[in-house]
N, C-alpha and C positions, 0 to 999 in steps of 0.2 A: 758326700757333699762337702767341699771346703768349708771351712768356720765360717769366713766370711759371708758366702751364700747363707748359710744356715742361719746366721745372724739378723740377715734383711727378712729371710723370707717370717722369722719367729717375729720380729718386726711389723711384718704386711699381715701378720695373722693376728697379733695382740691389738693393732691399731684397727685394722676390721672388724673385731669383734668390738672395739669400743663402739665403732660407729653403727655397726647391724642391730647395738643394743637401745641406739637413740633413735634408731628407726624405728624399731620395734616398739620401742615404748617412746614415743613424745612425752617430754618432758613439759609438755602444755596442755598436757589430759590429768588433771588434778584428779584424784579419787575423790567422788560427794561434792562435784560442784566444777563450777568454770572458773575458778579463782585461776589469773595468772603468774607462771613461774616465779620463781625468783631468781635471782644469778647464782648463789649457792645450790641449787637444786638443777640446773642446767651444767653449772660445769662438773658437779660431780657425776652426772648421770652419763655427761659426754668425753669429757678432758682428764679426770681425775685417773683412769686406766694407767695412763701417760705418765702426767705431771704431777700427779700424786692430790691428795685433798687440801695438803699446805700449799702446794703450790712451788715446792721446790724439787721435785720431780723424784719418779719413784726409782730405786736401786736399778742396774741393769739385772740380775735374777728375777724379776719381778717383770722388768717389761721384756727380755727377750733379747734388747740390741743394746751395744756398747757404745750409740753416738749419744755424745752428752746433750744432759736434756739441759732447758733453761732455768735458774733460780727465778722464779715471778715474784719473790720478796723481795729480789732486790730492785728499788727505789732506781737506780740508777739508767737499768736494764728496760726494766717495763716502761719508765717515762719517754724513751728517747724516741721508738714508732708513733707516727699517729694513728690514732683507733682505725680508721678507714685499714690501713694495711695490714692492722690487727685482723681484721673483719676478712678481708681480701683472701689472706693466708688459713682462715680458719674456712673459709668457703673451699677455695679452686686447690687449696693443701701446698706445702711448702716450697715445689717447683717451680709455682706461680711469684715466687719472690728470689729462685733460685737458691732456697734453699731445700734439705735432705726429702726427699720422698716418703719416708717414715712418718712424717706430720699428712696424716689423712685429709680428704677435701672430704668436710660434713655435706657439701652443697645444699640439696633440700631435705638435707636430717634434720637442720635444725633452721627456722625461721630467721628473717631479719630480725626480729624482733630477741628472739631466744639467744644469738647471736651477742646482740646490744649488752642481754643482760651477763651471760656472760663475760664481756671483756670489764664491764662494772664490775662484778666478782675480781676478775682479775687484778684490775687497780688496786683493790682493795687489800690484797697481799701488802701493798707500800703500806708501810709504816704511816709515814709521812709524807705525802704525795703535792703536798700545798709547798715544800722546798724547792721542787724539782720543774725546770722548764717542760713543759707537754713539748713530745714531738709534733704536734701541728705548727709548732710557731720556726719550725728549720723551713721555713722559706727557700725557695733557691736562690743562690747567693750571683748577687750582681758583683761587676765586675772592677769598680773604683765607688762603688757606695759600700762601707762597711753595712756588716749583720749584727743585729742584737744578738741571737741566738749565738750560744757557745758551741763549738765544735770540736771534734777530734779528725782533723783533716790533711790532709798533706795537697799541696798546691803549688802547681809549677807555671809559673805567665810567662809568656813570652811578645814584647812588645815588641814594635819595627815603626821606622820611620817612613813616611808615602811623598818622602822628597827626593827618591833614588839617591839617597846615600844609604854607608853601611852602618847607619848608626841604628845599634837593635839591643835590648837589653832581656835578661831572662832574672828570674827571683824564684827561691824555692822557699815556700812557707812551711813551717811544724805547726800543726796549734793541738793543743791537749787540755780537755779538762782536766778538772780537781775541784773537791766538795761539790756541794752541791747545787753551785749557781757562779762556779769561775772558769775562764782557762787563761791560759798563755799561750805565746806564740812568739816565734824566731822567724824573721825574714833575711836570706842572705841573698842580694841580689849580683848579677854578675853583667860587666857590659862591653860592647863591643862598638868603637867608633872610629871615625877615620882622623887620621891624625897626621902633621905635616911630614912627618917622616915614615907612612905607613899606616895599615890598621889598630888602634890599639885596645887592648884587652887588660880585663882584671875582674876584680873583686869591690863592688860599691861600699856605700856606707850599711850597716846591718843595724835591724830593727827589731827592737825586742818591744815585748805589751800584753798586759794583762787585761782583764777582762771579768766587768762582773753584773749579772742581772741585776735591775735595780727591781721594778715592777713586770707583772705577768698577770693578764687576766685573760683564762680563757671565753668567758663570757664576750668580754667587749672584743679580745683577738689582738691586743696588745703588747708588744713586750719591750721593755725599754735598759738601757744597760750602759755603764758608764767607762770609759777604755782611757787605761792612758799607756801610750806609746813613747820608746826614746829612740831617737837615732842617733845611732853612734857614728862617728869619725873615721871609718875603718878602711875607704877609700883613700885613692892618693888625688889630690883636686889637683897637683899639678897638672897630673896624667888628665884632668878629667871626669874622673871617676870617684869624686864624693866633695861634698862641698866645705871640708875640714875645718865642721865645727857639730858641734852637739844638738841635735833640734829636741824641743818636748813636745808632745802633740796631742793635749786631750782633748776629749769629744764626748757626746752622747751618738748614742745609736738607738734609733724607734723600729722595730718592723710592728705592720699593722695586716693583717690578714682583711681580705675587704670582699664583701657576695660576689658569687657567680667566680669560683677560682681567679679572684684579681689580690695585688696585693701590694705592698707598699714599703721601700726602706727608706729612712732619711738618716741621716749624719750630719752633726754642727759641732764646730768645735774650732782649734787656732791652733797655728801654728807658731812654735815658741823658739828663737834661737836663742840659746844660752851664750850669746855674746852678747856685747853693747851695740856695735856696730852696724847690727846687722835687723831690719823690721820686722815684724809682728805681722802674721796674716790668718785673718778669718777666713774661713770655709762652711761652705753648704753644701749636701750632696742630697738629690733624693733619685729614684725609681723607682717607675709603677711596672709592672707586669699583669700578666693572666696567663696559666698555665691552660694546657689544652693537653688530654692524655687520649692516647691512641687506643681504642675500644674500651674496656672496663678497667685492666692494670697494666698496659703496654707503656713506651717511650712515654715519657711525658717532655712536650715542647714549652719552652717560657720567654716567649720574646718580650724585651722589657726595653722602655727609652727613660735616660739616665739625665739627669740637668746637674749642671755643675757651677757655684758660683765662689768665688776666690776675692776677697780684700787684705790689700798692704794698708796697715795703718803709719801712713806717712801722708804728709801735704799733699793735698790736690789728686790725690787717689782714686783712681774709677775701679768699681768690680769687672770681674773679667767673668765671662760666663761662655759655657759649651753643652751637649748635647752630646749623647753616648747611647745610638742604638745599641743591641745586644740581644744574642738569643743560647739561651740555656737548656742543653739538653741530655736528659739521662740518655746513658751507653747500654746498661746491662740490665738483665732481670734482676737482680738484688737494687737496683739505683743507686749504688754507693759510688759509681765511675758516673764523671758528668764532664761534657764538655761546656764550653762558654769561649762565644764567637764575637768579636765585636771591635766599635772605632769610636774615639773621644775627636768631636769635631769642633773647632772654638767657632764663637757667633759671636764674639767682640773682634774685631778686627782679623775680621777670617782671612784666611789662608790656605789654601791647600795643600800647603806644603806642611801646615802646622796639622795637621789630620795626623793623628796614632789610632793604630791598628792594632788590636789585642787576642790574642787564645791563651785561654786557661784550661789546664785538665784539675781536676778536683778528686779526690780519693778519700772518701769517707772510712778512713781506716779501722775504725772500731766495729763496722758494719762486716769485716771480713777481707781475707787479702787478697789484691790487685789483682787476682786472677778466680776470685771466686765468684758465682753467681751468674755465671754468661747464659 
């Protein structure tokens, strides 16, 4: 039998017997009484085979297989899922998220309830869990309203004009945590427009911007976080293509989780040119959505409408405001690939012409690479 075979099936036989052994004995038949489990008494009866009783998982001699197991002490690891896909993966087993088949589905080994306490057990490993954003509050990310939530994401938009010109531009985003409640992120946008001697092309202004949670409560479903952005100059404005001066642009960002899978981003903040010359303008951004998921843990759909409002502070100034259907939708079994489909429509002195048409793909890079999880 190749190694590798050999490997899965010591694998399929280690993780079976964990689970033949939580069948066998429910861990909610207390000896001398009906007192109910507790999370320590669940996960070791069912999980600890595996992941070991600390919770940073047991040697491979011990379990059988050489795919690396997960640290559940690290604070960083455990926060980022929310429980639900914790629960999900520990039921239907790792396929179900597309990940390794090695992770057993308990199904009805072990209760919802049993379940529950287990993944409490697990938290529990963090050190410090009160640092750390919970994965319920990664929302899915609209598409001109920033996210509180910090990511590790790579982001490619590509916008078009719906005036029949060739004016279309595309922007590739990095954003990366660090510690425990920041990231960054680089925008480098590129654009294409028509120009009196031909089409022309380049490389826009680039935007760089950090990012830091302020508050987080999962109770109320809040998370609030304060961003400040610079754009640089890095365009040539003769050409077009950047408007050759320095913008600062800080904001807050709210996401609010709301009942019945609905849910809520806003954004306020101004835009700052570091000239004299040149005006000061306030912004407002929010989006409400509601997620709809395709049986238990399939596609999940988020159609969401976006309202947009913009003030110049100069004389005699009216806000300019617009309207940005959009729908948000995972690609793959792991949900780390998401599309996002959508058009910014203005309702102050509409246009049709003024209508942008937007797609984003989104790549949750920390979650596993671009080609994992199908």
């Amino acid at each position: 039998m190749p190694p590798a075979q050999k490997s899965h099936m010591l694998a399929g036989l280690a993780c079976a017997t964990a689970l033949a052994l939580a069948a066998a004995n429910p861990v909610g038949a207390q000896p001398g009484g009906d007192a109910a489990p507790d999370g320590r008494a669940v996960f070791e009866a069912s999980c600890a085979a595996c992941h070991g009783a600390d919770g940073r998982g047991n040697p491979q001699p011990t379990v059988g297989f050489d795919v690396p197991l997960p640290d559940l002490t690290d604070c960083d690891f455990t926060s980022r899922e929310p429980k639900a896909d914790w629960a999900r993966v520990a039921a239907h087993g790792g396929p179900v998220r597309g990940f390794s088949p090695i992770m057993p589905a308990f199904g009805d080994a072990l209760s919802a309830e049993e379940t529950r306490l287990a993944l409490e057990h697990v938290y529990g490993f963090c050190e410090e869990p009160e640092r750390y954003p919970r994965g319920e509050f990664n929302l899915p990310r609209p598409m001109w309203t920033a996210k509180a939530y910090i990511e590790d994401e790579v982001v490619v938009t590509v916008d078009s004009a719906t005036d029949g010109s060739l004016d279309t531009s595309a922007a590739l985003t990095y954003e990366q945590r660090f510690g425990t409640r920041n990231n960054w992120e680089i925008k480098i946008p590129w654009k294409t427009m028509e120009g009196t001697d031909g089409p022309v092309t380049g490389i826009g202004d680039v935007a760089l911007a950090a990012k830091r949670v302020l508050v987080k409560n999962l109770d109320s479903g809040s998370i609030v976080s304060i961003v400040g952005e610079i754009i640089l100059p890095v365009g040539n404005p003769e050409r077009g293509l950047g408007k050759g001066y320095t913008v600062a642009e800080p904001f807050l960002a709210w996401g609010q989780i709301l009942p019945a899978d609905f849910f809520l981003h806003t954004q306020a903040g101004a835009e700052i040119p570091l000239v004299a010359d040149h005006n000061q303008e306030l912004l407002w951004r929010a989006a409400l959505g509601r997620s709809f998921t395709v049986g238990d843990y399939g596609r999940v759909y988020s159609p969401m409408v976006g309202v947009h409002g913009t003030y110049e502070l100069e004389d005699d100034a009216t806000p300019s405001w617009a309207v940005a259907p959009q729908l948000h939708v995972t690609l793959n079994q792991r949900q780390h690939i998401m599309l996002v489909a959508g058009a910014k429509i203005p309702v102050t002195d509409f246009d049709p012409a003024g209508v942008e048409g937007r797609l984003t793909l989104l790549w949750d890079w920390y979650d596993g690479g671009f080609l994992d999880g199908w």
